[in-house]
C-alpha positions as CSV (number, residue, x, y, z in Angstrom):
1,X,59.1,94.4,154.6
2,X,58.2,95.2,158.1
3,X,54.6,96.2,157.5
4,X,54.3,92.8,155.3
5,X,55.4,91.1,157.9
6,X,53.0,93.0,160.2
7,X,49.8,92.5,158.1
8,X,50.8,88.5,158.0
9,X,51.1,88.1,161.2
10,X,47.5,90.0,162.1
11,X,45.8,88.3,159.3
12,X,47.1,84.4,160.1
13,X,46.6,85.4,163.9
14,X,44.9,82.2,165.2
15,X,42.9,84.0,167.7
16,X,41.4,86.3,165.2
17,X,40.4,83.2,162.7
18,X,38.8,81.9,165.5
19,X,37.2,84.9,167.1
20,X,35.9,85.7,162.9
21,X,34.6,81.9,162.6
22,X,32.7,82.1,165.9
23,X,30.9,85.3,164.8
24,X,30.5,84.8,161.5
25,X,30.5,81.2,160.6
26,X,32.2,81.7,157.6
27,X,36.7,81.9,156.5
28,X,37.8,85.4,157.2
29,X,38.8,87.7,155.1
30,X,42.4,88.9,155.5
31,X,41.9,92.6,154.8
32,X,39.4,93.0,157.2
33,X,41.3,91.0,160.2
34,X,44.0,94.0,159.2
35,X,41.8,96.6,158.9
36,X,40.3,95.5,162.3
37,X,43.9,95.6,163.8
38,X,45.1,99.0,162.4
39,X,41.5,100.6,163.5
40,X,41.8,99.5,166.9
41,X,45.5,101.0,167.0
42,X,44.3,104.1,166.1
43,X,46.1,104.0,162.6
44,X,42.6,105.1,160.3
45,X,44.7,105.6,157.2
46,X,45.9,102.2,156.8
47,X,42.8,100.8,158.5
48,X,40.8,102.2,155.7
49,X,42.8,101.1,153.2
50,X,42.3,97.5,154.2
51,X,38.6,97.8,154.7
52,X,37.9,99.1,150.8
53,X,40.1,96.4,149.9
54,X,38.0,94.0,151.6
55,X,35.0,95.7,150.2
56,X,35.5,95.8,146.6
57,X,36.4,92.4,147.0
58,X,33.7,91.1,149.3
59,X,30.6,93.5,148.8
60,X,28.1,90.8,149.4
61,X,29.9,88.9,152.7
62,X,27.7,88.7,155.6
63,X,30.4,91.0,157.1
64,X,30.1,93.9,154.8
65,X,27.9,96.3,156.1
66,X,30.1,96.2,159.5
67,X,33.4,96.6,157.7
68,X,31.6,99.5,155.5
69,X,31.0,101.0,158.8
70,X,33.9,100.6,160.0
71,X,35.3,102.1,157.1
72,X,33.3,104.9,156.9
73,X,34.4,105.9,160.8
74,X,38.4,105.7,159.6
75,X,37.1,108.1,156.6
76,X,35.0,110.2,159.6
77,X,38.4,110.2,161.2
78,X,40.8,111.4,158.8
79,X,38.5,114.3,158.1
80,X,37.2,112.5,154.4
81,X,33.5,113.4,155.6
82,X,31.8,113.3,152.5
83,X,33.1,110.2,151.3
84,X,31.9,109.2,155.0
85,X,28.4,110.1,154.6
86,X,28.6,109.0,150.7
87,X,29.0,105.1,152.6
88,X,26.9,105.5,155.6
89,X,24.2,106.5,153.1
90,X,24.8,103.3,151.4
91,X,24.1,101.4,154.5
92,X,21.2,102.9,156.2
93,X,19.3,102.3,152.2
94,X,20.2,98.8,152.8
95,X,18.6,95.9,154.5
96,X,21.2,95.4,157.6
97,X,20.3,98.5,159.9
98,X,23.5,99.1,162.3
99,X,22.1,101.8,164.6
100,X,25.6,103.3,164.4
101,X,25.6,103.9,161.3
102,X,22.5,106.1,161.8
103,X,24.0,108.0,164.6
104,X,27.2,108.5,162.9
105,X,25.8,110.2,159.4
106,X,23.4,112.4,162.3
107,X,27.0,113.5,163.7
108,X,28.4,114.6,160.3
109,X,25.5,116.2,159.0
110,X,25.3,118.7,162.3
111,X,29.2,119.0,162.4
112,X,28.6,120.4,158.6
113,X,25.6,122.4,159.8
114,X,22.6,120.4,157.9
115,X,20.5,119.7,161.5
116,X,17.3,119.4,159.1
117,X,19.1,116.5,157.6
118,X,20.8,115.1,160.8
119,X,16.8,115.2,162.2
120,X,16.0,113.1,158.9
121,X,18.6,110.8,159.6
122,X,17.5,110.0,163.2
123,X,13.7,109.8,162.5
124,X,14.7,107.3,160.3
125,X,16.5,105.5,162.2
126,X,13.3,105.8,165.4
127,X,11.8,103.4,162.9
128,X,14.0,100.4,163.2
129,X,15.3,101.7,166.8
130,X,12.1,102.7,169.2
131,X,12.6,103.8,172.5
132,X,16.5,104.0,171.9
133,X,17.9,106.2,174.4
134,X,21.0,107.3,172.3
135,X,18.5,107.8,169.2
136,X,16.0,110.0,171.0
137,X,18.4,111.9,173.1
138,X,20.4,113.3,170.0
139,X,16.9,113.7,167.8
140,X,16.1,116.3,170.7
141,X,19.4,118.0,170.6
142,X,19.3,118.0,166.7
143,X,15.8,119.4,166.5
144,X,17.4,121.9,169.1
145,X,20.0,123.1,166.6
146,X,17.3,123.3,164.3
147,X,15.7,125.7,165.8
148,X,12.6,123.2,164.7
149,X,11.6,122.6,168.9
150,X,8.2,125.1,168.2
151,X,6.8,122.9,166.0
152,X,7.6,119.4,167.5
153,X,7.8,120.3,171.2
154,X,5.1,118.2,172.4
155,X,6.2,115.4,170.7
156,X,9.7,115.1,171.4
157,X,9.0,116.1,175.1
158,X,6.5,113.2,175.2
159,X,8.8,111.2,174.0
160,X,11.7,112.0,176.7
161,X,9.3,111.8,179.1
162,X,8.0,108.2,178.1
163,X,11.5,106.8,177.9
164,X,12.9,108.7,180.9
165,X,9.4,107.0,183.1
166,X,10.4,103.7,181.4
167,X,14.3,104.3,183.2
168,X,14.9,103.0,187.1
169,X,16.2,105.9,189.0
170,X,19.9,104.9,189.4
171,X,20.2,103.8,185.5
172,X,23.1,106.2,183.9
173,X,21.1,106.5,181.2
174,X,19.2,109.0,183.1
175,X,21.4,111.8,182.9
176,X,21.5,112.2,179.0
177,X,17.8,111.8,178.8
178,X,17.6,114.5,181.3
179,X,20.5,117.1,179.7
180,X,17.9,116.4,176.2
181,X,15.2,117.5,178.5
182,X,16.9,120.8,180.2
183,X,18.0,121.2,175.9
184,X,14.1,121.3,174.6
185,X,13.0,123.2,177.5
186,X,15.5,125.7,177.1
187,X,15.3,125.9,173.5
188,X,11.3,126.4,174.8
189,X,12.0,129.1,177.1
190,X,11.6,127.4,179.9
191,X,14.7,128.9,181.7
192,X,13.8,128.3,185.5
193,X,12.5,124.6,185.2
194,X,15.4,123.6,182.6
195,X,18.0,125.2,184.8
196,X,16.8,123.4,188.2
197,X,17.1,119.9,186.4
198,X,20.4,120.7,184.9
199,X,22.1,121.4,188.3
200,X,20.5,118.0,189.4
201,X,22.1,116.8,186.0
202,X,25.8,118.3,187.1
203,X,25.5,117.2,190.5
204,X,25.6,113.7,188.8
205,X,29.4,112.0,188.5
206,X,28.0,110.7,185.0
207,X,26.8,114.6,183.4
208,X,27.5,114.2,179.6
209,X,29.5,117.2,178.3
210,X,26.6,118.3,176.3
211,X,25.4,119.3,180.1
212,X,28.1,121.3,180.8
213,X,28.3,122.7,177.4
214,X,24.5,123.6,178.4
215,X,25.5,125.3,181.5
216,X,28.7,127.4,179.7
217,X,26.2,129.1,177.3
218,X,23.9,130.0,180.5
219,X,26.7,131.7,182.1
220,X,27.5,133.2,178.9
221,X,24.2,134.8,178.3
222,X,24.0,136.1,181.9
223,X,27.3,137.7,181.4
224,X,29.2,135.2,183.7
225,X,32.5,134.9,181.3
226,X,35.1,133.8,183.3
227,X,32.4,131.2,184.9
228,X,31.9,129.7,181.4
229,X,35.4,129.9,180.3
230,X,36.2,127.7,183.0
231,X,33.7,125.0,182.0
232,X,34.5,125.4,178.5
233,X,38.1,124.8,178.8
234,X,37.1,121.5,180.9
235,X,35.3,120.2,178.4
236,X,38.3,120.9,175.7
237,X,40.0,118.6,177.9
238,X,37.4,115.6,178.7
239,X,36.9,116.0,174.9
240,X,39.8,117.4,172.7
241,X,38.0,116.5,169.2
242,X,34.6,118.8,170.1
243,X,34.7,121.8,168.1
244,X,31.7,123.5,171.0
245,X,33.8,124.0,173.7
246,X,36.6,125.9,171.8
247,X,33.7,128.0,169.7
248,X,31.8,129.0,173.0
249,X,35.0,130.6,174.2
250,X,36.0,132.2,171.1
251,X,32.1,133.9,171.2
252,X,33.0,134.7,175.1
253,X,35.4,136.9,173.5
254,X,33.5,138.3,170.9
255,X,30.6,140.2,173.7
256,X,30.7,142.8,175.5
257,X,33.1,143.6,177.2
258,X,35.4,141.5,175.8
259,X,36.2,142.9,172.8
260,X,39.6,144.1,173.6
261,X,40.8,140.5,173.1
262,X,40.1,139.2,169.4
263,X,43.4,137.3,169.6
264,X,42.3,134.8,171.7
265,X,38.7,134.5,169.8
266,X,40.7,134.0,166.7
267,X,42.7,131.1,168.2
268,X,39.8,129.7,169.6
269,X,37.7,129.9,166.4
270,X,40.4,128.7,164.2
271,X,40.5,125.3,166.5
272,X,36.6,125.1,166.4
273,X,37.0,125.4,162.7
274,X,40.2,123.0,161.9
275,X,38.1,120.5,164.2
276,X,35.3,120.3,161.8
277,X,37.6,120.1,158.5
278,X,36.4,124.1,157.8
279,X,33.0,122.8,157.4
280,X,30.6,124.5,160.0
281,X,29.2,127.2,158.6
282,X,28.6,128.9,162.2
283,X,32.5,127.9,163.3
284,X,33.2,129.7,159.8
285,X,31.3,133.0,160.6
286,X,32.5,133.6,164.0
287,X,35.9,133.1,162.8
288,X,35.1,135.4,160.7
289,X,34.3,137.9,163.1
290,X,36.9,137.2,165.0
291,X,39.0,138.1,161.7
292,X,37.4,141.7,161.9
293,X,37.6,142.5,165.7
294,X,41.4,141.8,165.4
295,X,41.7,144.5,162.4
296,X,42.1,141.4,159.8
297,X,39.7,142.8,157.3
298,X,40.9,140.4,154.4
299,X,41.0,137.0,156.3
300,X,37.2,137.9,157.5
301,X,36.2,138.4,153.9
302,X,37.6,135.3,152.9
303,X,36.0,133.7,155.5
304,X,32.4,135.0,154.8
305,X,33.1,134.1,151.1
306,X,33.7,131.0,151.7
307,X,30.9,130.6,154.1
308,X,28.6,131.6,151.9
309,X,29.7,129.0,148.7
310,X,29.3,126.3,151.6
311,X,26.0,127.2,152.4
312,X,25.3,127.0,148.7
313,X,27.2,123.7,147.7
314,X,26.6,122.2,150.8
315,X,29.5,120.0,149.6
316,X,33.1,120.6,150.7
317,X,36.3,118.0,149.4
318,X,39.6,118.0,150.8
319,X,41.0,120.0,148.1
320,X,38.5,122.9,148.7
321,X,39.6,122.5,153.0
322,X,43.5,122.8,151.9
323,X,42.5,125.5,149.9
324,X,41.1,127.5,152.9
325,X,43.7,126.6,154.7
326,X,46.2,127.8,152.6
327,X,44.6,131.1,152.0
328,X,43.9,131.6,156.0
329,X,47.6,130.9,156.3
330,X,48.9,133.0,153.4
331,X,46.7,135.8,154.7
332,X,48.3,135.5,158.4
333,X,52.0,135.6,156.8
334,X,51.1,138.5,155.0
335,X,49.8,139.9,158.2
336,X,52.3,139.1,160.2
337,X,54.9,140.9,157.2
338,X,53.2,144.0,158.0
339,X,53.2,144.2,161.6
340,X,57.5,143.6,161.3
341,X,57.7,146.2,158.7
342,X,55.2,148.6,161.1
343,X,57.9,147.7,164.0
344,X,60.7,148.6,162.1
């Protein structure tokens, strides 16, 4: 009765008719004046419930393609990310281009390791967008990912270089058009001019993570653990729901000579994989190796199994994720059975 009650109330709400009539010029539709509530109280299950009801009711409003994105966020949310992608696809092939939309699907595709498609995605979106410093910035770090910066260095560094020249000095948008800089340069091998613009980049009380995360895997590679441990772990705070942070230090533990604490590279790597839903391949793998530096020869099996059929499908449901999760788990009480009976 309460949550009738609730939903009434949000959907009868006179300042939300009149805030919906302003925008829209048109009645509201109740679902979505719900869906907008729950979504803004952080409550994606029963936000997205609202929004497909809206949708299968309402697929031609004027408000659709906002309320499909919308809904295909709460579905990004609750971990539902090929359903996600299966909607944002449906809006960026149709004639309302939400730059969002774009950005998002770019998102899921790296967090499931497809950066060819993720470059794709934000190419296509370069079309309707030009010059779009959010656009350009994560094309750059895409291509990065990609390993594809060889081939299209000079034209993504002219690019960054256009729109950074086109930027006033004290604009915030300076600093992420100068961490995609220091990313393509380093990807490059140009250590010694990437690394004196991304201590200018730090020095900045704006510095995206993706700077810092930048500036972990330096240390990292000069052997600087603890160093990048440190900025890892502050990053896992300033953003909980990145799986880079907690896979950086799970590889900290993997080198040399750190090998004497898998533990902690399991824990870390089992994080970095539950936060993309156990579909990153590369989260997958060094899990995996984690697995086998801690003596856990079945789990890392499983692991590179499973790894391997993802690479193959390139599709993953929520069954399949529970699936892996139950057999990780089943594995670790089985473990943990014969480490007691060891003990004893």
């Amino acid at each position: 009765m309460s949550k009738k009650i609730s939903y009434l109330s949000i959907a009868f709400s006179p300042k939300s008719w009149l805030a919906w009539v302003k925008h829209w010029h048109s009645l509201p539709v109740l679902s979505w004046l719900a869906g907008a509530h729950y979504f803004r109280e952080g409550d994606y299950e029963l936000a997205s419930r609202h929004y497909l009801k809206g949708l299968r009711a309402h697929s031609r409003h004027r408000a659709a393609s906002c309320a499909r994105l919308d809904y295909a966020y709460c579905l990004y949310r609750l971990g539902k990310w090929m359903e996600a992608k299966e909607e944002l696809q449906e809006l960026v092939c149709g004639d309302t281009k939400l730059k969002l939309a774009y950005l998002l699907l770019a998102k899921i595709e790296l967090l499931t390791s497809q950066p060819n498609s993720a470059i794709r995605v934000l190419e296509s979106c370069l079309k309707f967008f030009p010059d779009d410093v959010q656009v350009i910035t994560r094309l750059a770090h895409a291509m990065a990912e990609a390993g594809d910066i060889e081939d299209s260095f000079d034209y993504i560094r002219a690019m960054l270089a256009r729109l950074k020249s086109r930027l006033p000095i004290d604009d915030p948008q300076t600093t992420p058009v100068d961490t995609a800089i220091c990313t393509v340069e380093l990807a490059r091998g140009n250590l010694a001019y990437a690394q004196h613009l991304l201590s200018r980049v730090l020095a900045a009380e704006n510095a995206p993570i993706e700077a810092s995360l930048l500036k972990a895997e330096l240390l990292l590679q000069c052997a600087r653990v603890v160093q990048a441990r440190k900025l890892a772990v502050r990053v896992m705070y300033e953003a909980p729901r990145d799986p880079r942070a907690p896979l950086l230090i799970a590889r900290s533990y993997l080198s040399p000579p750190n090998l004497s604490e898998p533990t902690w590279a399991v824990q870390m790597a089992e994080i970095a994989c539950r936060l993309t839903f156990w579909q990153n391949t590369k989260c997958m793998e060094t899990l995996a190796c984690a697995y086998k530096m801690a003596g856990r020869e079945d789990s890392s099996e499983l692991l590179i199994e499973r790894t391997m059929v993802l690479q193959q499908v390139k599709e993953i449901n929520l069954e399949t994720i529970k699936e892996i999760e139950n057999s990780v788990k089943l594995l670790q009480d089985i473990d943990l059975v014969h480490t007691k009976v060891l003990i004893n």
